[in-house]
N, C-alpha and C positions, 0 to 999 in steps of 0.2 A: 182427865188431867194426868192420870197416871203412863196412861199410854203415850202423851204428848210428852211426857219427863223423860222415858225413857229413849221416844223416836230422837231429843236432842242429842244427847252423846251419840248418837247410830251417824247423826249429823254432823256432829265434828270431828268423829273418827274417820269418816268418807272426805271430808274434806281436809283433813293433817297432811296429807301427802302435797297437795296444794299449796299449802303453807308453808310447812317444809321446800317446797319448791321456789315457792316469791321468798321465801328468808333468807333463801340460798344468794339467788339471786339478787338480793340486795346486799349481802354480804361482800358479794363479789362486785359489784358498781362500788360500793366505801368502800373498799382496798383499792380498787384501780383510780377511783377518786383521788384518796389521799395518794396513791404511789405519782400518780402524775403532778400532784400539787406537790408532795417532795421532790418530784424533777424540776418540774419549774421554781420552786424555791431554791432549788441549791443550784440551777443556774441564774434565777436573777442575782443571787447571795454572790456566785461567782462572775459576773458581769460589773455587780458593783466593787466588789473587790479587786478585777481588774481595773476595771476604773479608779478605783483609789492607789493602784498600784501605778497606774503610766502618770497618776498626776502628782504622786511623791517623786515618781523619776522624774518627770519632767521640773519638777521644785529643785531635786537634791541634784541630779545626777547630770542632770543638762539646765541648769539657770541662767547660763551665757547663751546658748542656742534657742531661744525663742522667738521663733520668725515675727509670731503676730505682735510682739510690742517693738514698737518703732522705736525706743529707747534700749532695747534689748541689745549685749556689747554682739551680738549675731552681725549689727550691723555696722561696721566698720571707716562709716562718712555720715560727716554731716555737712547738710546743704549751708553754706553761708548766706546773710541776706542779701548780701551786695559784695561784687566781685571786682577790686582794685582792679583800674589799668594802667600800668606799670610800665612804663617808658623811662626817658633817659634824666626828664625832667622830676623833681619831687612832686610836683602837683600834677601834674600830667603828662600832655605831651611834649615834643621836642621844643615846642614853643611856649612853653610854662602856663598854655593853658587848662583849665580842666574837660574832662570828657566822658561821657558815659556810653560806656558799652554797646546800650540798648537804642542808644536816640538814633532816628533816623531823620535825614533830611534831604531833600530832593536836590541836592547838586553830590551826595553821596549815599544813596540807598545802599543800606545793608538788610542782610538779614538778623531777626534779633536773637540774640544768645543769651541763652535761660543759664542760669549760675550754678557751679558744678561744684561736685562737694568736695571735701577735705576728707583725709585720711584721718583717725585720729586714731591712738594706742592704748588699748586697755590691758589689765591682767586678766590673764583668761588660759584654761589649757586646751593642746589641738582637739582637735575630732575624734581621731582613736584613741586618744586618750582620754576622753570622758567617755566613748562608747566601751571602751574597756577595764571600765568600772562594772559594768552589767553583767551578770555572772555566763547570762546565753551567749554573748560574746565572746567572753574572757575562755569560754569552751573552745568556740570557734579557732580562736588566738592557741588554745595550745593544739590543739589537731593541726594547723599548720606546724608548729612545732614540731610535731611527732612526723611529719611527712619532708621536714628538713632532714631530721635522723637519718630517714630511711635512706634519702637520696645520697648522707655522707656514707653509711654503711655499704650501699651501692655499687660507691666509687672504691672503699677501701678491698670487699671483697672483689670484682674486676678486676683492680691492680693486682691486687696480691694473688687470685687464683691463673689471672689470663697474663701479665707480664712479669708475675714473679718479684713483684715488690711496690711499696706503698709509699704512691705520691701524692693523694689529698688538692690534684691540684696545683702545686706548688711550679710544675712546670711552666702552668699560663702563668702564676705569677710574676715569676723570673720573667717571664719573654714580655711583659707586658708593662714591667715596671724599672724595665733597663734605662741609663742613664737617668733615673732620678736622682743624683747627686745633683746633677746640670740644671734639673727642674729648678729645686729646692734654691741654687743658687740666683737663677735667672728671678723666682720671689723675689728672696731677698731686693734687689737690686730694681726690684718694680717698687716694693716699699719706699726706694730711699726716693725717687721719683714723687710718691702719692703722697709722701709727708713736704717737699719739696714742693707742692702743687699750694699747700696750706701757706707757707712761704709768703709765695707768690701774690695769693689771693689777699693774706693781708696787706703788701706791700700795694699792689693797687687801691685796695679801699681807701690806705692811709695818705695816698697820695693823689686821689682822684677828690678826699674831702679837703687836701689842701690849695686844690686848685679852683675851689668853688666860685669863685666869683670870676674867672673865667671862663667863662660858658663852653667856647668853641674849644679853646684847649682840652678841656675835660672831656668831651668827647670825643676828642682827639686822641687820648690819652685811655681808655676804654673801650675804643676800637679796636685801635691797636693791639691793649692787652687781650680783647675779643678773640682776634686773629691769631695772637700768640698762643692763644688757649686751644682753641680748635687745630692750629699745626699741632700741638702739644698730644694732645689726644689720638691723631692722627698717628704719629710717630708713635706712639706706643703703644696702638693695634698693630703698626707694620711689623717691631719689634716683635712684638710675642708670638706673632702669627712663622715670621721670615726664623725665628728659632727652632720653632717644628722642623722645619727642611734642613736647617744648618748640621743640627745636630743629630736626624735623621732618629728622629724619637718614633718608639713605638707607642700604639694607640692607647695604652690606657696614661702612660706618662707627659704624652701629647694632651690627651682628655683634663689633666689634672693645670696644667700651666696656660692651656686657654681657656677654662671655663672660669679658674682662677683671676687672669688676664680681666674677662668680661666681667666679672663681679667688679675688680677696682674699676674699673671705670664708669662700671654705674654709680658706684658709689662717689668716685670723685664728682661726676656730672650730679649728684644728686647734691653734694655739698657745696658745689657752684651754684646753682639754681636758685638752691632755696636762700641760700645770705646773701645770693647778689641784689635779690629783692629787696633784702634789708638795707642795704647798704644806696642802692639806688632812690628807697624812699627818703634815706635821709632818717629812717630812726628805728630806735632801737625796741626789737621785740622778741619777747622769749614766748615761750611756748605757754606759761600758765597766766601772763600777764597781757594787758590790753596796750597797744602801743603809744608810744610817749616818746615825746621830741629827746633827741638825744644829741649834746656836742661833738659826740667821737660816732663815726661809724661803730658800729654793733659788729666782733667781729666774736664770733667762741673761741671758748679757751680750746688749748690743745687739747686737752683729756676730754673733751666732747668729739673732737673730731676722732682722735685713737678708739675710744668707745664705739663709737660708730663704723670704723671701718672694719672692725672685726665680730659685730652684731649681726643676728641672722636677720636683720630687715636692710631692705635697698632706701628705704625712704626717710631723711633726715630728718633729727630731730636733737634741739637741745636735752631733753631729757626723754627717758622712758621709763615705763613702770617697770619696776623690778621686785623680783620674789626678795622674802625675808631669808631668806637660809639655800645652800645649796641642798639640794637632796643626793647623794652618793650613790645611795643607791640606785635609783632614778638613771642617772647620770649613765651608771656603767652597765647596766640593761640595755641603754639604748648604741651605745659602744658594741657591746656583745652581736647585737644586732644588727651591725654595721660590718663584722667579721662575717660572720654567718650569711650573709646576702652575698658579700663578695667572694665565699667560699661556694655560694649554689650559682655564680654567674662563673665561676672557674667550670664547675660541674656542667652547664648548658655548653658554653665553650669547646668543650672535649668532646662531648656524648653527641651537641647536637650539629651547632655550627661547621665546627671541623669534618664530624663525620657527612657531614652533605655537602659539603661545597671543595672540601679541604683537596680532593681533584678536581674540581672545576678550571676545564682546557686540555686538560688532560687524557680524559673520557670521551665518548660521544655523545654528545647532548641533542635532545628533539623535544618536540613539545611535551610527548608522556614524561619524560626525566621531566622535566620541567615543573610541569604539575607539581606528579610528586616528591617537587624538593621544596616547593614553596606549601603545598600543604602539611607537607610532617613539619614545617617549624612553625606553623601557626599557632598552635599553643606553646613553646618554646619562647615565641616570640612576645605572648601575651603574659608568660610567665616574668621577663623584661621588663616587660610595660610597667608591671604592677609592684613588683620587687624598686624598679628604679624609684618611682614614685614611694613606697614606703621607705627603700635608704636613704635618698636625699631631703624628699620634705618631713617627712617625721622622725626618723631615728636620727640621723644628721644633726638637723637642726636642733631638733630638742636636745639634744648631746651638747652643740653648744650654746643653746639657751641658759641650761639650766650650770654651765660653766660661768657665765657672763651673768646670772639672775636676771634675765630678761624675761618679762613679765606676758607683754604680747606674743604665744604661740598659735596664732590665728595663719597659720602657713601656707591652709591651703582651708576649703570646706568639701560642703557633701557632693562631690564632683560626681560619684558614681550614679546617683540619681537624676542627673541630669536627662531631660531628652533633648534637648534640642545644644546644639555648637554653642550655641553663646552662653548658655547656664554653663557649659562645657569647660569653655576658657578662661571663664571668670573665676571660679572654683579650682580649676586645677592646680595652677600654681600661683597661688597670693600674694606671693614676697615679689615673682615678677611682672604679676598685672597691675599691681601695686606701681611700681617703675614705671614700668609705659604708661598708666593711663594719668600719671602725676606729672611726668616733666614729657611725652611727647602728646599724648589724646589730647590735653587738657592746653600746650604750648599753641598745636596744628591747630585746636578748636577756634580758642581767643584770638589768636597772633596772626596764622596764616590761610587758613581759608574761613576764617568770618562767620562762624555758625555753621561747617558745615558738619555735620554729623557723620556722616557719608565718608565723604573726603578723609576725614581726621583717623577714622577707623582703616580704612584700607592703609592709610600709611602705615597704623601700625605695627598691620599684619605683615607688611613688606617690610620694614628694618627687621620684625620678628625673625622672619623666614631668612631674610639674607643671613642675621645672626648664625641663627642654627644652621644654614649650611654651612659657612663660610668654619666656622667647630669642627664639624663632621667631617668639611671635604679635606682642612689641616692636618687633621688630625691623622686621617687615613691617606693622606698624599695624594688626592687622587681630586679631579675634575668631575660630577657625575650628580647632579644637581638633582636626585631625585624629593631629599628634603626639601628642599625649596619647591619644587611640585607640587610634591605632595600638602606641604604645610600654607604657600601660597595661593596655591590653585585650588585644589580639591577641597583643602579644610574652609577657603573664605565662598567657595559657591555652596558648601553645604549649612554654612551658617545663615544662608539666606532663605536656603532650599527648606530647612527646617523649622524654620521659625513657627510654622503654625501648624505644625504635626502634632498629633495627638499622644498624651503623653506616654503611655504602657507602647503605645507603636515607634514613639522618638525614642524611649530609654533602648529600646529592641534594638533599633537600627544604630545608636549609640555604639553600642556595646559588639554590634556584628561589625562598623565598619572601623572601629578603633583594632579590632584583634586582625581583620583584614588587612587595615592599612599598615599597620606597625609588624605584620609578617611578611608583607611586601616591601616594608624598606630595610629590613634585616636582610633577609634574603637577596634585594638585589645586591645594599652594598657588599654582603660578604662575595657573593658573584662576582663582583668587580675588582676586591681587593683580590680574591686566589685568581683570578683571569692573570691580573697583572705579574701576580707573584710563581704561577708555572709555565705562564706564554712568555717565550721570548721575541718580546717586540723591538720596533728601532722606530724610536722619534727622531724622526729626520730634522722635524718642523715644529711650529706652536700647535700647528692644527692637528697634529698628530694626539697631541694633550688632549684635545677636548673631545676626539673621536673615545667611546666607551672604549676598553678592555677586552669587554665583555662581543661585543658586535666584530673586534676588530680578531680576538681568537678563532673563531668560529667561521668568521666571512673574509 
């Protein structure tokens, strides 16, 4: 027994090393045990925390932009159940009787036309401005800041080290805003027209409701003022347009008095439209009320239509939502920011524009020059794109949103996420698709080609395109119809082209052929305007006009 007492310890001392070896060793599994389960704890911990974090944003910071509730103001129509057709008669058609849109019957088959929605006006703020509430943003937001600095400091030292004095710019200004006294007047004198148009408008209603009970007279009487209305408008695109030449405006002065030009007359077209409905149905409807027979034509007062003509939305309305208070500050931010864009498009102007094309005719030109004058301005050119888009639809507008306390700044949306042309168009500019797709998509749908969906849309890619050339080529004096190419041809086959592109491949191709295309028509027009402006040509003829500058310097 003794000897067995003592063989144990001989036995646990041989084996301690062993021990000591698995102690270790389990030592080391619970530390890497817990070290891993405190990884994975404090990244589930940070997982739900981000998740608690984008679903407070998505509550606090974006409440208006949530796609997935169909009530959410994200979405800006609602479908009606049944879609008035609206002719000359109150009850229907020209022959007082009723009719429905949808019926079809074998001595007149149509096709059937599903009901399209209503625009309707919420309070709500634009896109970058709820995106730049978020502080990773609001970074983003001043690092272009810091790189507007840089590029005025750029131009200060340039001037002052390489010509010996500091112009900021000031030059394009001057050359580019000559005879705007003449603009400003030619305004005026559109307004006395656009309030004169309201006039008018009542004066038929008042007198087409006293003619009621003779049928043929009245629209006799309706026609005519039809007619009157459409020379009307006619005459006052010839005007605005025929002033550009007269007075031989330079292009940003030209830019200002016909883009000015086309806003009234959407606007006037949009407050024809929408009352004359009222007035042809015979009763009277506001906007928050269900319609009700009325003894007088429904005409608005004047301070709805003045309200309106100077609202940043094209699409009529007796009232709209409006903020409680102006915000000042708000206000002259987005002012500031309006200088500042037009002091970095002075800056492209000088540095880029000019310097590459500013001989063009001059020089010898071949395809390498060629190249390389449309590739150095493709980012110049995208810097354009993206500037113009933030000074007009958001700093602009919200400038005089928040002048007017207009409630609705839904101006534009997430255009940049787009893949495909049609998420494309729909987003980019709101206030104008808004327009077209209200009084022309929606007029072509019902009224002129009978459901076609097709049809309706190509038209109103083409008034589009004619639009904006018809700016461009005024503007610049010049025949040379690349916008309309560009924006008719090329943008309406890639909206077809694209539609079922996949979406990281559509945003790609987005984004490559918007900086592409928008550096190809910078570049040709400025090619065309220096052609004209260092080639001494002789237009013998008209056909002289429409031969390019550019083709005609060279060849």
């Amino acid at each position: 027994m003794a000897n067995e007492n003592k063989r144990q310890p001989e036995e646990v001392q041989a084996r301690l090393p062993d021990l000591n070896f698995v102690r270790d060793k389990l030592q080391k599994f619970q530390s890497k045990m817990l070290y891993d389960f405190e990884q994975r704890l404090s990244c589930t911990v940070e997982d739900v925390l981000q998740d608690l974090r984008q679903r407070e944003l998505r509550d606090h910071e974006f409440p208006n932009f949530d796609r997935s509730d169909p009530k959410s103001t994200w979405n800006n129509r609602v479908t009606k159940k049944s879609v008035p057709d609206v002719s000359d008669s109150p009850n229907g058609n020209a022959n007082g009787m009723t009719t429905n849109p949808t019926q079809h019957t074998a001595e007149n088959p149509r096709p059937k036309k599903r009901p399209l929605p209503e625009k309707v006006f919420v309070a709500r703020e634009s896109y970058l401005t709820a995106l730049l509430q978020v502080e990773h943003m609001r970074t983003i937001y001043h690092i272009f800041y810091i790189i507007l600095v840089m590029f005025l400091l750029n131009v200060i030292f340039y001037d002052y080290f390489v010509d010996g004095r500091i112009d900021l710019g000031l030059g394009t200004f001057q050359g580019g805003l000559r005879r705007l006294h003449w603009v400003m007047g030619a305004w005026a004198l559109e307004h006395v027209f656009v309030f004169a148009l309201y006039y008018a408008f009542r004066g038929w209603a008042l007198v087409r409701h006293k003619l009621k009970p003779q049928s043929a007279l009245q629209r006799f009487w309706t026609h005519t003022c039809l007619i009157l209305y459409i020379s009307s408008q006619m005459v006052f695109c010839y005007v605005s347009t025929s002033l550009c030449l007269k007075f031989d405006l330079p292009f940003v002065s030209a830019c200002v008095l016909l883009l000015e030009s086309t806003r009234l007359l959407m606007k006037m077209h949009a407050f024809v439209r929408y009352n004359a409905g009222r007035v042809v149905a015979g009763k009277a409807k506001t906007d928050d009320k269900e319609e009700e027979p009325a003894g007088q034509p429904f005409i608005p007062p004047l301070q709805c239509y003045t309200y309106f003509l100077f609202a940043p939305t094209l699409i009529y309305r007796d009232t709209y939502p409006r903020t409680p208070e102006i915000r000042w500050k708000f206000a002259l931010n987005r002012l500031l920011e309006v200088v500042a864009v037009a002091f970095l498009y002075a800056f492209i102007h000088e540095r880029h524009i000019h310097a590459h094309f500013g001989q063009f005719g001059l020089e010898p030109m071949g395809a390498p020059q060629l190249i390389l004058k449309f590739f150095g301005m493709m980012l110049p050119s995208a810097v354009i794109f993206l500037c113009g888009f933030y000074l007009i639809l958001h700093s602009w507008l919200n400038f005089t949103s928040e002048l007017l306390r207009f409630g609705d700044r839904m101006f534009y949306k997430d255009w940049w996420t787009a893949h495909t042309y049609d998420g494309y168009y729909r987003n980019w500019n709101v206030v104008v698709h808004d327009w077209l797709y209200e009084y022309v998509y929606k007029d072509m749908y019902m009224h002129v080609f009978r459901g076609s969906k097709l049809a309706a849309s190509l038209s109103v890619f083409l008034i589009s395109a004619l639009v904006h050339e018809q700016i461009l080529g005024f503007a610049l004096q010049m025949f040379f119809p690349v916008m309309f190419f560009f924006f008719g041809g090329v943008g309406v086959s890639l909206v077809f082209l694209m539609r079922r592109a996949p979406k990281v491949f559509g945003n790609i191709f987005l984004w490559f052929s918007l900086i592409l295309g928008n550096g190809l028509i910078i570049s040709l027009y400025a090619m065309e305007y220096y052609a004209k402006k260092n080639c001494n040509l002789n237009y013998q003829s008209w056909t002289d006009h429409l031969l390019p500058a550019v083709w005609r310097c060279y060849n």
